[in-house]
N, C-alpha and C positions, 0 to 999 in steps of 0.2 A: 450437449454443448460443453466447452469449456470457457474460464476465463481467467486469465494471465493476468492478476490486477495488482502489476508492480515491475513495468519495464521503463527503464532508464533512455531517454532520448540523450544524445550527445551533438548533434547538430550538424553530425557529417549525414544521415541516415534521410532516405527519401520517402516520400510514398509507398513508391512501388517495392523499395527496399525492406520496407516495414510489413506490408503486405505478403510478400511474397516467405518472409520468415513464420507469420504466422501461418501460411499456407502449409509451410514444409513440418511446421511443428502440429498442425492441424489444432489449432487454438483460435475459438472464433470471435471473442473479445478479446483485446489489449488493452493494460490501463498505461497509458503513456505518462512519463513524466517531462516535463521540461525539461531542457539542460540546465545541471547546474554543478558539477562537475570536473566538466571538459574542458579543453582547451575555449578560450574567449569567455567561457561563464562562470560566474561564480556568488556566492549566496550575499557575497558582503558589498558588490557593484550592481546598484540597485538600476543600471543602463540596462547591465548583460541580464537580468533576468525582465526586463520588458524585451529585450530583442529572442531571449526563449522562449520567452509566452507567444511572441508575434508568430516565431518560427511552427512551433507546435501547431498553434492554430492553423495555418496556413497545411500545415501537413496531413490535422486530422481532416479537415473541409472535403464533403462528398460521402462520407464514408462511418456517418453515424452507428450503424450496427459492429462494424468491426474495432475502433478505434475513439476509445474515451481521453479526449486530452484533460491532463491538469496540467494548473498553472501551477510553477512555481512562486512563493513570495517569502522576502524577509522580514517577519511583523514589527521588526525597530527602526526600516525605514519609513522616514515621513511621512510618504505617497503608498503607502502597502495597499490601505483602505482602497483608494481609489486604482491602483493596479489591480486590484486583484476583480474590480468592477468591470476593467474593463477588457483583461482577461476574457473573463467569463464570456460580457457583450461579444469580443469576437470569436466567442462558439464552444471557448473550454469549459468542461462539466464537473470541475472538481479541484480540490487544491491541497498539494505539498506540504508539507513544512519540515525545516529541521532546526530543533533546539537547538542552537550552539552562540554561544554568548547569550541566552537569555533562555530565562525559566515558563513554562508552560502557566505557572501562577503569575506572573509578572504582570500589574497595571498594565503598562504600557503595549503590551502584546493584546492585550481583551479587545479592542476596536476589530482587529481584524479578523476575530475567533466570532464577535459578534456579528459582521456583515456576513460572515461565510453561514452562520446561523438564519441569519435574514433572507440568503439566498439560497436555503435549505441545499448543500454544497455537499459531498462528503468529501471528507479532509481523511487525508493519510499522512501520518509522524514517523519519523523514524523514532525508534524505542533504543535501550541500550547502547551498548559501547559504539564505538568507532576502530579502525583499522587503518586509520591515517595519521595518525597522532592527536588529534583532538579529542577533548577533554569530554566523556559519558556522560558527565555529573549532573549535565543541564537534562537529562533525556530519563532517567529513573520513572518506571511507570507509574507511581503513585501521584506525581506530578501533572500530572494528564487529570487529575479528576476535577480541574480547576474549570476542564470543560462542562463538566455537569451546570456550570450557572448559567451553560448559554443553550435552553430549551430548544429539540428540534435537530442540532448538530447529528453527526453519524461518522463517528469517527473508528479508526483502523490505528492501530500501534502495528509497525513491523515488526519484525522478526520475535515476537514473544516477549521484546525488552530483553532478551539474554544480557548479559548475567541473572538478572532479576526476576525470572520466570515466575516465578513463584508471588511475587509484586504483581505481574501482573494480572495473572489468571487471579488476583484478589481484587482487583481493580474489575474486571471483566463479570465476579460473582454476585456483587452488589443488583445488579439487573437481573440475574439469575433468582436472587433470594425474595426479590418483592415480583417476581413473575411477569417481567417485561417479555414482552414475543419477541423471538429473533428480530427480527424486523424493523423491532421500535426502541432497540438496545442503543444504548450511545455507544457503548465499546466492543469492537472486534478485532480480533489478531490475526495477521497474514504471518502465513508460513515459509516465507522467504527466509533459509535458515541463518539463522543467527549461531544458537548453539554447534560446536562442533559434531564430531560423529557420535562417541562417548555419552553424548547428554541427548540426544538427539528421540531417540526412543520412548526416553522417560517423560522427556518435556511433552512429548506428544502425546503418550498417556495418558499424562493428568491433564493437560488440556481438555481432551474427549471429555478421561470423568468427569471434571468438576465442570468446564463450560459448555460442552457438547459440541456437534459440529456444524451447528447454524452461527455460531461467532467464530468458525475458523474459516481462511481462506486462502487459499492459492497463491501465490507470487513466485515470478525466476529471480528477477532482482537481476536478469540481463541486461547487459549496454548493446544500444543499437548501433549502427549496424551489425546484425549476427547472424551465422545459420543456423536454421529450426531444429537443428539437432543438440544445439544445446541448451534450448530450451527446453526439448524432448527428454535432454538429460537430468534436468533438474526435477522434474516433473518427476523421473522416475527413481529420485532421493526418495520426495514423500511418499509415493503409491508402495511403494517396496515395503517402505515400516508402515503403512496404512495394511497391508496385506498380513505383516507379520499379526500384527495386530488382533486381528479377525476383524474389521470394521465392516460391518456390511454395507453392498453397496450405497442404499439411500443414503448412507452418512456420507459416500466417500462422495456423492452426487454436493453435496451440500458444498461440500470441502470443495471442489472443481467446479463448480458453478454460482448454487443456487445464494450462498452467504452473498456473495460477490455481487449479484445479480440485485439482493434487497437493499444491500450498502448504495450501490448507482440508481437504487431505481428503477433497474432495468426490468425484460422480463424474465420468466424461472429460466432455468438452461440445466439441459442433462447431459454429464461429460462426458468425452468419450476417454476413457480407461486402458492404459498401455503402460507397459513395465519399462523399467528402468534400473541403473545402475549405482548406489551412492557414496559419494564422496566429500568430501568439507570441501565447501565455498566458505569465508569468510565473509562476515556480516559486514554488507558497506550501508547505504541509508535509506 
């Protein structure tokens, strides 16, 4: 099995639309995010993201095995707490966030780090820079470790925190050095690339050596609506330098599936393995 756990919803994208791309990419989970992004939504109009929580949910409904919705939330509005409760209540399995205006240590953000704890949730952050003009500064992965005080979380940095790579596979070893199980790790990194082509190789080396590849996982970091082939493409960035590599395949099972599968909770999944071509995509969130 595979699992895609980092596609971007945009609110034009249907069921069957969703479906039908995972079919073509032959990817049997999707991790959906909210829109927050796209036209009508956005992180700082705390409307548009209850009307992308609403949307989402309504989209994943019927179709638990192929389709994990998270909610989006911004943890310095008011209502975050209770958005993201009720979120959940109608059927989303997980929740978003992105630093921007506010730091991951921040009072004021902990209520929300805290119920998404209480409702044993995994949370995915975007890590490093941005490609929009907004400011990295809040998103540095050492800042994340302010999750450690909320027991239970199961949290994912995107793209390695590029530029910071190195921050964060330190962030990531902490778990490694007191011999936490994949499983029961608070930090894992999706490999939605962040790094350009240049860095690409290396970053994912020392990834392997130092954190191994039950803390790495899979992401296209595609907008929906899309066809499966360019998820197919991205897929075969990683598998290409996974190959040069010599990774054998149990690792590369972990990387396309199995990380993914302990972060949701889900069950194990064994991927299905196809080549690809790679190219820079720039790191969005």
């Amino acid at each position: 099995m595979l699992i895609d756990a980092h596609l971007h919803c945009t609110g034009r994208e249907t069921r069957d639309d969703v479906l039908r791309t995972l079919d073509e990419a032959e990817v049997d989970t999707g991790v959906l995010l909210a829109p927050f992004l796209s036209d009508g939504y956005s992180l700082g109009d705390a409307d548009s993201l209850t009307r992308a929580n609403t949307h989402l949910a309504n989209l994943v409904k019927g179709e638990p095995d192929r389709l994990v919705g998270f909610a989006v939330v911004n943890p310095l509005h008011p209502g975050a707490v209770d958005e993201l409760q009720r979120a959940i209540d109608a059927g989303l399995r997980g929740v978003k966030m992105v630093p921007s205006g506010w730091y991951p240590y921040d009072e004021a953000v902990q209520p929300v780090f805290a119920r998404a704890a209480q409702l044993k949730l995994p949370i995915l952050f975007h890590s490093g820079i941005f490609i929009d003009g907004r400011s990295g500064r809040f998103c540095r992965p050492v800042f994340f470790e302010a999750l450690r005080d909320h027991p239970g979380v199961r949290v994912t940095l995107a793209h390695v925190g590029w530029p910071w790579t190195d921050e964060a596979i330190a962030v990531g070893l902490i778990d490694r050095i007191h011999g936490v199980p994949d499983a029961q790790a608070v930090f894992r990194f999706d490999l939605s690339f962040g790094p350009p082509p240049p860095y690409r190789k290396q970053v994912l080396q020392l990834a392997l050596e130092v954190l191994g590849p039950g803390l790495l996982q899979f992401g296209s970091d595609c907008f929906l609506p899309c066809p499966g082939a360019q998820l197919r493409e991205r897929r075969g960035w990683l598998e290409n330098l996974l190959n040069e590599l010599q990774v054998p395949v149990e690792a590369q099972e972990k990387i396309f599936a199995g990380t993914a599968a302990d972060w949701l909770h889900g069950p194990a999944h064994k991927p299905v393995l196809r080549l690809g071509s790679g190219r820079w995509s720039p790191v969005c969130c």
